[in-house]
N, CA, C and O of each residue as an XYZ file, in Angstrom:
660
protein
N       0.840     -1.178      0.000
C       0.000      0.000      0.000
C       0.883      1.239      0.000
O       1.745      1.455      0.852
N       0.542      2.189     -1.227
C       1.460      3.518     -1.137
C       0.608      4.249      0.067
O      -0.573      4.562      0.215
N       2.037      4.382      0.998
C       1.927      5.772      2.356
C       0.905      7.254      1.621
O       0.526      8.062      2.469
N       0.562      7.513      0.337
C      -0.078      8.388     -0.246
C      -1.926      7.969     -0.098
O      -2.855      8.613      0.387
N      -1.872      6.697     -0.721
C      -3.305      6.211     -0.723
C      -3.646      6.402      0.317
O      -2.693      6.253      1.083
N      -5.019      6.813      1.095
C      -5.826      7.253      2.348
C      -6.806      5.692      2.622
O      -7.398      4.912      1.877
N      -6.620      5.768      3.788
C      -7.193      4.531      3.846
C      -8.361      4.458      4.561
O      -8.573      5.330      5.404
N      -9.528      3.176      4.300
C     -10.762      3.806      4.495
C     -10.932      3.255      6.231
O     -10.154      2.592      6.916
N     -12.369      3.884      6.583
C     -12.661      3.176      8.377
C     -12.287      1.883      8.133
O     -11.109      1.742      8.460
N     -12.717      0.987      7.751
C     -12.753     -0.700      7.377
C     -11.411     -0.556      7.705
O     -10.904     -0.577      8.827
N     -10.726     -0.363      6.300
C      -9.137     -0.581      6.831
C      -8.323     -0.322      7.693
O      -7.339     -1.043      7.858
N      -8.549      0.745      8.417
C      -8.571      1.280      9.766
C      -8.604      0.352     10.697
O      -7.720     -0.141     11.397
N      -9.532      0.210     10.631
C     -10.227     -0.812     12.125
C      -9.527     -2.168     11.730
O      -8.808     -2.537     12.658
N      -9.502     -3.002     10.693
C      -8.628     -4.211     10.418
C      -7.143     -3.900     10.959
O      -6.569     -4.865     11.464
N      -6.632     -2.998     10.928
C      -5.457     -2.481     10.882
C      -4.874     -2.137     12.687
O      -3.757     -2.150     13.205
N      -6.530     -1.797     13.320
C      -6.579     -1.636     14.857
C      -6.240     -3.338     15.725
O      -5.525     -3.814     16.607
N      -7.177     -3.694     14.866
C      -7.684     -5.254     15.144
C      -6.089     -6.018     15.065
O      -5.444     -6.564     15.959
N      -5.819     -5.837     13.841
C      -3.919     -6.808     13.757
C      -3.233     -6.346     15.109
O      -2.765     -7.061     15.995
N      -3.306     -4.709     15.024
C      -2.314     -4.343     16.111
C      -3.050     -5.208     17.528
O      -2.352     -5.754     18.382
N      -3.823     -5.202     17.543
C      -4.506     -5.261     19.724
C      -4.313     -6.958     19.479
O      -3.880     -7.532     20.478
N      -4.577     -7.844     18.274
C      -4.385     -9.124     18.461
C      -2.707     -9.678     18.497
O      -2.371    -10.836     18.746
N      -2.012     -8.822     18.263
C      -0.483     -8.847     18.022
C      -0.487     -9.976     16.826
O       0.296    -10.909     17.004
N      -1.189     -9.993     15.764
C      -0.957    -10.395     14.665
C       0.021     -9.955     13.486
O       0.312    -10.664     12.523
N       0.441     -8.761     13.709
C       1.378     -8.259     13.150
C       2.291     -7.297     14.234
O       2.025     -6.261     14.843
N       3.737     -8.341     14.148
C       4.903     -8.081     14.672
C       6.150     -8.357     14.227
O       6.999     -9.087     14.737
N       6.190     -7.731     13.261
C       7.761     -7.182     12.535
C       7.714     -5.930     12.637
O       6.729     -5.246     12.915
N       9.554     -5.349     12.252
C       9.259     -3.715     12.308
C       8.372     -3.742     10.727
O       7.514     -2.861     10.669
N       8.455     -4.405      9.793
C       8.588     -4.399      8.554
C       6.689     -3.826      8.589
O       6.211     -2.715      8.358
N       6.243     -4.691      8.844
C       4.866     -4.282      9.040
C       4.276     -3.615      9.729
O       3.121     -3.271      9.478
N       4.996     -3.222     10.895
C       4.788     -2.219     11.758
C       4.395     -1.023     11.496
O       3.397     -0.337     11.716
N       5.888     -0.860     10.719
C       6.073      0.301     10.077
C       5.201      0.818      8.729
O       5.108      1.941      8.234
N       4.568     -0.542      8.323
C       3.348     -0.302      6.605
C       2.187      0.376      7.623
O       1.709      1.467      7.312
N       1.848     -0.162      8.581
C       0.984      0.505      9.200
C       0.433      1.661     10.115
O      -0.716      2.064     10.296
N       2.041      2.182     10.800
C       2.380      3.538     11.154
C       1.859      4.660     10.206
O       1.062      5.582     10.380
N       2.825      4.120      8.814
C       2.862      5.015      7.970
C       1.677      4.872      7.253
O       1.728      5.747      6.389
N       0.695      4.282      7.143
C      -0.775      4.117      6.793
C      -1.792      5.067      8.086
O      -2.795      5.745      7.861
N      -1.199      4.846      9.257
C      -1.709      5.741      9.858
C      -1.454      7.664     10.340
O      -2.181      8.547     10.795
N      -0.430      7.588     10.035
C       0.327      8.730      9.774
C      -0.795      9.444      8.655
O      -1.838      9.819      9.190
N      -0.713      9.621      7.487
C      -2.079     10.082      6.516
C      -2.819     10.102      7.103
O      -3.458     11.036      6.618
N      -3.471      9.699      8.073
C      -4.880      9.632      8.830
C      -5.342     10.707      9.602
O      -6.506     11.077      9.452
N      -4.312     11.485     10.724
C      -4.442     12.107     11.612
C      -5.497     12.092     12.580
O      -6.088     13.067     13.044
N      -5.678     10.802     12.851
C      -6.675     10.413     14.037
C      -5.860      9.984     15.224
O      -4.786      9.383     15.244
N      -6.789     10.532     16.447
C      -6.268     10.317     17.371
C      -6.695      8.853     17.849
O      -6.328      8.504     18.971
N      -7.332      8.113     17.188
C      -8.039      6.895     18.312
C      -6.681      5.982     17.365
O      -6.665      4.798     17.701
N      -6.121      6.167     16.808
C      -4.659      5.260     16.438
C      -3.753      5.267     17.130
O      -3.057      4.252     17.149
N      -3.428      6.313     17.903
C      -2.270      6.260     18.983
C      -2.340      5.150     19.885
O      -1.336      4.439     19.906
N      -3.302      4.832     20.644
C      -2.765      4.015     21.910
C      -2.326      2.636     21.240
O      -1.253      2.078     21.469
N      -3.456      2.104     20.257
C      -2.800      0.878     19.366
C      -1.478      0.774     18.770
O      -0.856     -0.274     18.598
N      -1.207      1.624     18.554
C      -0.158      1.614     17.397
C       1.284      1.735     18.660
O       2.332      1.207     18.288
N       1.279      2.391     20.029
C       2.226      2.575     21.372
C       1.918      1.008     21.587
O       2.698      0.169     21.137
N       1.127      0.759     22.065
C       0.492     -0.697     22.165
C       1.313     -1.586     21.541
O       2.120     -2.256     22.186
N       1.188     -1.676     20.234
C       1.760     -2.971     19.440
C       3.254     -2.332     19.368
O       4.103     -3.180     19.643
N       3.767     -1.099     19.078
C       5.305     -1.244     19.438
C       5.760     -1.377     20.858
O       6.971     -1.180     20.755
N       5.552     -1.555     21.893
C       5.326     -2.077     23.040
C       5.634     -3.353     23.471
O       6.382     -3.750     24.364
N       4.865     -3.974     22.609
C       4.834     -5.009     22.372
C       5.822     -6.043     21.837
O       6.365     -7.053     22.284
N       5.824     -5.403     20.760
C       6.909     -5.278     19.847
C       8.421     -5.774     20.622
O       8.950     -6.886     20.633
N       8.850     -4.514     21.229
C       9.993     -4.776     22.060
C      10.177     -5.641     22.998
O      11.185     -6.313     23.217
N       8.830     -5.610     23.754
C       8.762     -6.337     24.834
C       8.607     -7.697     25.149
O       8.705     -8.322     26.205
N       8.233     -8.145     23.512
C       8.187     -9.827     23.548
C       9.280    -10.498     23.060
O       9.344    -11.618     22.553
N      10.065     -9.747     23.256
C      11.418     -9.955     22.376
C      11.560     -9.874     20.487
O      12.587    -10.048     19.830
N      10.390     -9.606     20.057
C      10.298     -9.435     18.539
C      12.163     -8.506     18.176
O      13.149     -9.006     17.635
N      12.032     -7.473     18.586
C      13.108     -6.229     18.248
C      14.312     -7.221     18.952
O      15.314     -6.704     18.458
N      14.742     -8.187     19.696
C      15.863     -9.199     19.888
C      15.988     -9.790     18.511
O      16.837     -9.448     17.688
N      14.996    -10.779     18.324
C      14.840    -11.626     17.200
C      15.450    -10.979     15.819
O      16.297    -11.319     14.993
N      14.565     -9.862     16.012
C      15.012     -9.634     14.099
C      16.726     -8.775     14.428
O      17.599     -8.816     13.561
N      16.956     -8.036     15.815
C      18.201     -7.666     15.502
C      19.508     -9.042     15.657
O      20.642     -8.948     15.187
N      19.033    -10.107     16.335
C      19.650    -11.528     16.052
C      19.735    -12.179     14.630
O      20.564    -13.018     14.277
N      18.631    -11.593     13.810
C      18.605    -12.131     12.450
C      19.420    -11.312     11.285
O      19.550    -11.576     10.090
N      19.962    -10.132     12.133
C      20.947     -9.506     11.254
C      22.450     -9.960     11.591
O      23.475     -9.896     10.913
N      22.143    -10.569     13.227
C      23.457    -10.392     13.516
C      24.380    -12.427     13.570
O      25.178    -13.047     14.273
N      23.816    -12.574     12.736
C      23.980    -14.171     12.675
C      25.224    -14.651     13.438
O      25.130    -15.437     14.381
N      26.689    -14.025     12.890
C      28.053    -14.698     13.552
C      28.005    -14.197     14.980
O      28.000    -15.115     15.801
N      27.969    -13.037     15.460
C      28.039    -12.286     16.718
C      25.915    -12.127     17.079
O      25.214    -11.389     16.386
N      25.534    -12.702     17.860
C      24.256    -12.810     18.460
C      24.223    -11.236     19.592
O      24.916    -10.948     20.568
N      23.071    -10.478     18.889
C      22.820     -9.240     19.309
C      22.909     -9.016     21.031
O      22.064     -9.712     21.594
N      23.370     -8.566     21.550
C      23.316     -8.525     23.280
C      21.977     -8.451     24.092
O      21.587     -7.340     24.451
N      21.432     -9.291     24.325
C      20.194     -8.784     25.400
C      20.769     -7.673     26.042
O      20.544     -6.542     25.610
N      21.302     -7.813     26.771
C      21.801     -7.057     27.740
C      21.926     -5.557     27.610
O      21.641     -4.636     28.376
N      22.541     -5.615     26.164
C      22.420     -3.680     25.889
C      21.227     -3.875     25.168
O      21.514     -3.366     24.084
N      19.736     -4.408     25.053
C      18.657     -4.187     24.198
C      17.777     -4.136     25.591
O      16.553     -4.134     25.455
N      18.141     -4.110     26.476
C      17.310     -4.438     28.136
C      17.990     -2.794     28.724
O      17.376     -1.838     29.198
N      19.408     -2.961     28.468
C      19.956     -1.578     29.168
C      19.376     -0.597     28.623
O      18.609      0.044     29.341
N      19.519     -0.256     27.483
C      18.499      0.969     26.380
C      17.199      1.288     26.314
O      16.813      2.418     26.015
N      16.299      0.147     26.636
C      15.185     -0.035     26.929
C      14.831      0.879     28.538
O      14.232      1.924     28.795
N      15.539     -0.130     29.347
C      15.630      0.662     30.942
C      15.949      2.163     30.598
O      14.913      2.715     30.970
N      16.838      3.228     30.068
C      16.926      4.158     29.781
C      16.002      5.028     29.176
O      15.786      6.183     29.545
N      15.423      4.403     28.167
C      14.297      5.307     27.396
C      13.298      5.302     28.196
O      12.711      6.366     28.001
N      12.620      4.540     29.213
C      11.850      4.181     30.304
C      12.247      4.955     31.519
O      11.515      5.126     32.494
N      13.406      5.388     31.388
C      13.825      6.665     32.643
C      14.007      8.339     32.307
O      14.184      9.375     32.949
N      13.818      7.850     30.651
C      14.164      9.441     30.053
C      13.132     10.252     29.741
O      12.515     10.099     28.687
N      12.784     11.353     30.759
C      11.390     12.166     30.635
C      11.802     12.448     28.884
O      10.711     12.106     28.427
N      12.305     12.682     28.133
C      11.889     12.655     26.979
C      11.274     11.526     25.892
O      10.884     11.713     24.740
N      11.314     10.619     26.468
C      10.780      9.048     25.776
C       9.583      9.356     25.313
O       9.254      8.742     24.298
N       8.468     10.481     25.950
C       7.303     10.659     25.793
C       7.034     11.255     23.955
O       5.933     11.451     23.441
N       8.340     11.424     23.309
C       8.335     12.473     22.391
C       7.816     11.569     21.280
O       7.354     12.034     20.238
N       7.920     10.049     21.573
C       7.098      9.524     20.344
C       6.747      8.072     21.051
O       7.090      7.529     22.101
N       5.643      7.616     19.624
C       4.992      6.515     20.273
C       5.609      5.404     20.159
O       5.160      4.429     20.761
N       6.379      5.327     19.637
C       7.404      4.258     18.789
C       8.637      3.579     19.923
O       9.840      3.791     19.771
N       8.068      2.758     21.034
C       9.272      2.306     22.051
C      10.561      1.804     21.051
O      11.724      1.963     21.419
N      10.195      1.143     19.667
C      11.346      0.235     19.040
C      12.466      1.183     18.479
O      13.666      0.961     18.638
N      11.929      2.307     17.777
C      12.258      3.419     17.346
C      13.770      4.054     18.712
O      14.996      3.969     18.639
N      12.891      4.606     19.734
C      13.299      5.135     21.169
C      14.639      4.098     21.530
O      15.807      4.427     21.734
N      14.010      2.707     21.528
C      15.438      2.122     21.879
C      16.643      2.286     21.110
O      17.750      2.468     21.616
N      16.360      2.206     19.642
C      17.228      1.756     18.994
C      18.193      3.189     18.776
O      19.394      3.262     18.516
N      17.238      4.227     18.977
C      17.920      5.515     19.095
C      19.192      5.398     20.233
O      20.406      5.475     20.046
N      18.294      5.149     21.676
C      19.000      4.856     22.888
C      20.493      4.407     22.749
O      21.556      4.906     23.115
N      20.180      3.358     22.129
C      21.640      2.197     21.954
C      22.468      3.464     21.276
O      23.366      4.079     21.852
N      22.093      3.669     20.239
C      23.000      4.720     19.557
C      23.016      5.752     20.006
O      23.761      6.316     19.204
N      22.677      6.683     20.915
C      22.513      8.293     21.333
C      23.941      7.816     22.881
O      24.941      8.362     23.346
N      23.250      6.666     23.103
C      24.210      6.785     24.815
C      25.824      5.493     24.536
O      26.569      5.123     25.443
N      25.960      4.997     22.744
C      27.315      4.405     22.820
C      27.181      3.037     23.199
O      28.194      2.338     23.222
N      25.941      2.503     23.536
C      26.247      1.023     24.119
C      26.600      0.414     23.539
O      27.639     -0.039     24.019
N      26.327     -0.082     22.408
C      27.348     -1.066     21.874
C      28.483     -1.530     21.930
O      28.517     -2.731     22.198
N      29.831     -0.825     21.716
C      31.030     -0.487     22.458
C      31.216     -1.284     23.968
O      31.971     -2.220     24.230
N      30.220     -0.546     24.891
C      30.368     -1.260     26.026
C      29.751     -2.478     26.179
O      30.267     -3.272     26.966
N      28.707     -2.803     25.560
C      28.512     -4.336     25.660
C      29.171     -4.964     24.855
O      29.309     -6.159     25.117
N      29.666     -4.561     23.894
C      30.790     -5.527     22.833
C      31.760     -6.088     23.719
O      32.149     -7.251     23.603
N      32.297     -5.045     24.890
C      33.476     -5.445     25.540
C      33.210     -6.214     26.286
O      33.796     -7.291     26.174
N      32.407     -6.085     27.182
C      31.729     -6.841     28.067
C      31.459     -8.001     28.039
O      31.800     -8.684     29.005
N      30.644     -8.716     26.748
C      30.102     -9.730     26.411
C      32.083    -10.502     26.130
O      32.732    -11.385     26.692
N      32.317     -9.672     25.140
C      34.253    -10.639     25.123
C      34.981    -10.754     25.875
O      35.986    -11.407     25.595
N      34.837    -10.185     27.182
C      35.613    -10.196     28.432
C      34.866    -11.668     29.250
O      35.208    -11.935     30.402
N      34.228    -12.211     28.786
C      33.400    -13.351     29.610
C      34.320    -14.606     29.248
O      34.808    -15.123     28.243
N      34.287    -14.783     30.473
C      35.083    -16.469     30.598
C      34.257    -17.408     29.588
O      34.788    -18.084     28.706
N      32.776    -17.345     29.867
C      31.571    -18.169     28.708
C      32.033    -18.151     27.512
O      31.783    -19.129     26.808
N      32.831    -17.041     26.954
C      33.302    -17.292     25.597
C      33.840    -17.646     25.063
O      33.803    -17.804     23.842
N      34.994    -18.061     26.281
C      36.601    -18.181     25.847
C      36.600    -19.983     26.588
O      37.553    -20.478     27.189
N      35.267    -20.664     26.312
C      35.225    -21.870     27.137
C      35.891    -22.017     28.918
O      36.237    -22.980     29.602
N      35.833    -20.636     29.138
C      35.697    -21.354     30.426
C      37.422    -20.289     31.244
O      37.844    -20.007     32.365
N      37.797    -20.093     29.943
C      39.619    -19.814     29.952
C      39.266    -18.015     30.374
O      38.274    -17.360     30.054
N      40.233    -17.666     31.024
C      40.240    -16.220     31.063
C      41.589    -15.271     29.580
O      42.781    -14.970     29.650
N      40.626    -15.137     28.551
C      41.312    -14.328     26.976
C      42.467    -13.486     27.577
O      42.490    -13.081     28.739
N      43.309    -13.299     26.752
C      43.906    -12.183     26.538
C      43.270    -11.099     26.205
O      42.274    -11.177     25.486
N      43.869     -9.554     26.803
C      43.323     -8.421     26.175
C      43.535     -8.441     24.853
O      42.650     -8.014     24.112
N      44.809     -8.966     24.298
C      44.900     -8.733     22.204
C      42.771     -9.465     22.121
O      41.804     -8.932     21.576
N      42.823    -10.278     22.612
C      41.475    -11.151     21.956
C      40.128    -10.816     21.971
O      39.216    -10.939     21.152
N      40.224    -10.316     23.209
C      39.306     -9.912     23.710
C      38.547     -8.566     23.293
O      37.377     -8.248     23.508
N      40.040     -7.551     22.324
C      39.811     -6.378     21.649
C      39.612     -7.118     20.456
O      38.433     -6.794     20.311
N      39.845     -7.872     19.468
C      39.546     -8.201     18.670
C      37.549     -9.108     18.669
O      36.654     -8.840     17.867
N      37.504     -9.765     19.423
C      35.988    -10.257     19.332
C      35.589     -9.286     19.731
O      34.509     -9.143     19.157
N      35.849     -7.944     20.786
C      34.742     -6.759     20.841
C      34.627     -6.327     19.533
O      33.511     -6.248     19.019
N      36.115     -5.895     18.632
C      35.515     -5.238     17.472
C      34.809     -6.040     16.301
O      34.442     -5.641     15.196
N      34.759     -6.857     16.682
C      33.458     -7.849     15.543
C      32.541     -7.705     15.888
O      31.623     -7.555     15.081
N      32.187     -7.661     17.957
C      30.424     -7.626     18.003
C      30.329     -6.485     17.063
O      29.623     -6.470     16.055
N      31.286     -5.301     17.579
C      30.873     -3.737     17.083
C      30.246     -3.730     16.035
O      29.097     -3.303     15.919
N      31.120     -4.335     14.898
C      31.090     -4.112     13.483
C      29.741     -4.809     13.250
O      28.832     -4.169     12.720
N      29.601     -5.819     13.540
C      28.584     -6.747     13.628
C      27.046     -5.830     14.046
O      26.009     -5.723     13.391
N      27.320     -5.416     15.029
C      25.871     -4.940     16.233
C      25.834     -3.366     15.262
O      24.780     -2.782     15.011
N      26.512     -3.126     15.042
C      26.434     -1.834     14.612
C      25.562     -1.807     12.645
O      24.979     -0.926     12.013
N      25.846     -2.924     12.408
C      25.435     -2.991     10.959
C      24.025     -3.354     11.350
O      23.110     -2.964     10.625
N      23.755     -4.095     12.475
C      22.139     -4.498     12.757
C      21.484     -3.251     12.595
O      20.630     -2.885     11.787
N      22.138     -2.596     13.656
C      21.624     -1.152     14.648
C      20.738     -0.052     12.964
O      19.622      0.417     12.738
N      22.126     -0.120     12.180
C      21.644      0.617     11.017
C      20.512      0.372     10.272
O      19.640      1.100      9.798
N      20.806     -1.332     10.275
C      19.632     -1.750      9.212
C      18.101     -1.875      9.674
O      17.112     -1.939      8.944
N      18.158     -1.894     11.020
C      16.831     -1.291     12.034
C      16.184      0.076     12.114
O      15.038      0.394     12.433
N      17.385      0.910     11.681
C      16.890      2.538     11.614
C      16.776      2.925     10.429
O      16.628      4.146     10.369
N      16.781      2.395      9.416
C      16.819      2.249      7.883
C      15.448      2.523      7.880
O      15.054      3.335      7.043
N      14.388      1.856      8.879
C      13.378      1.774      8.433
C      12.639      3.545      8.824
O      11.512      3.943      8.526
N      13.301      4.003      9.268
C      12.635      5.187      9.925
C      13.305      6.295      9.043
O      14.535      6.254      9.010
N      12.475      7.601      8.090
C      13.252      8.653      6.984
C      13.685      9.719      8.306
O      14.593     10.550      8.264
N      12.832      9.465      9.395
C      12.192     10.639     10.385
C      11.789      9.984     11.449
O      11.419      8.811     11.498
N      11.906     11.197     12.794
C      11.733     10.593     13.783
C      10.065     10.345     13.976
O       9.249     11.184     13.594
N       9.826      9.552     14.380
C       8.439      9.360     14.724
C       7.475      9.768     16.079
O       7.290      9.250     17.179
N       6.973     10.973     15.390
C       6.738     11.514     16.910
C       5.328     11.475     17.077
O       4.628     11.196     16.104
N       4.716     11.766     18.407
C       3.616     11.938     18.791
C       2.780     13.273     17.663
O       1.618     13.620     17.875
């Protein structure tokens, strides 16, 4: 559906209905339907649409697909939980409805990556059990980086603009 075409009540309300049943949870579709509602300028779309990105994050969907970018190096819970906790403490979080959006900003506005890259390669779990060398340990951080950081992009790809209230 072109973001131009206006879409009718029916489609609307089908479109309410996917979001509140969590039938649609990718950003991919998320986002066909933001931007379907965006043209609209109704207010009874907001709480659904906070709702299902909400959701979104919170069922681990936004893990999954940034795990599905990040195949060799597996995306960090840990900084997708830390960023999360942050946008959830930042009186500005309110500025849009979009929690997936907010995080993914988060990760990138406050640097985490970096620090969970290191973090996660500094773990005995990785190194079977052995405590790494620093040479190694800088080297598997800069792969999560390179790695987490190409996710990070291809997640914000989807956004031209910030998505605000």
């Amino acid at each position: 559906m072109s973001s131009s075409k206006r879409i009718t009540s029916a489609e609307k309300d089908q479109m309410i209905q996917a979001l509140t049943s969590h039938r649609v949870n990718t950003v991919v579709e998320l986002r066909r339907i933001e931007q379907a509602f965006a043209t609209l300028g109704s207010s009874d779309v907001a709480a659904p649409m906070t709702a299902a990105w909400s959701y979104y994050v919170n069922s681990n969907s936004l893990l999954t697909e940034l795990r599905g970018l990040t195949k060799n190096y597996p995306f960090s819970a840990e900084c997708l939980e830390e960023a999360k906790r942050r946008v959830y403490s930042d009186p500005e979080s309110n500025r849009s409805w979009n929690l997936c959006w907010l995080t993914l900003k988060k990760i990138q506005s406050d640097q985490l990556i970096p620090y969970y890259a290191q973090y996660q390669a500094s773990q005995p779990a990785m190194w079977g059990g052995h405590q790494p060398t620093q040479d190694r340990v800088a080297q598997l951080s800069g792969a999560f980086v390179t790695e987490w950081n190409y996710a990070l992009e291809q997640m914000l790809r989807h956004w031209s603009h910030a998505p605000a209230r």
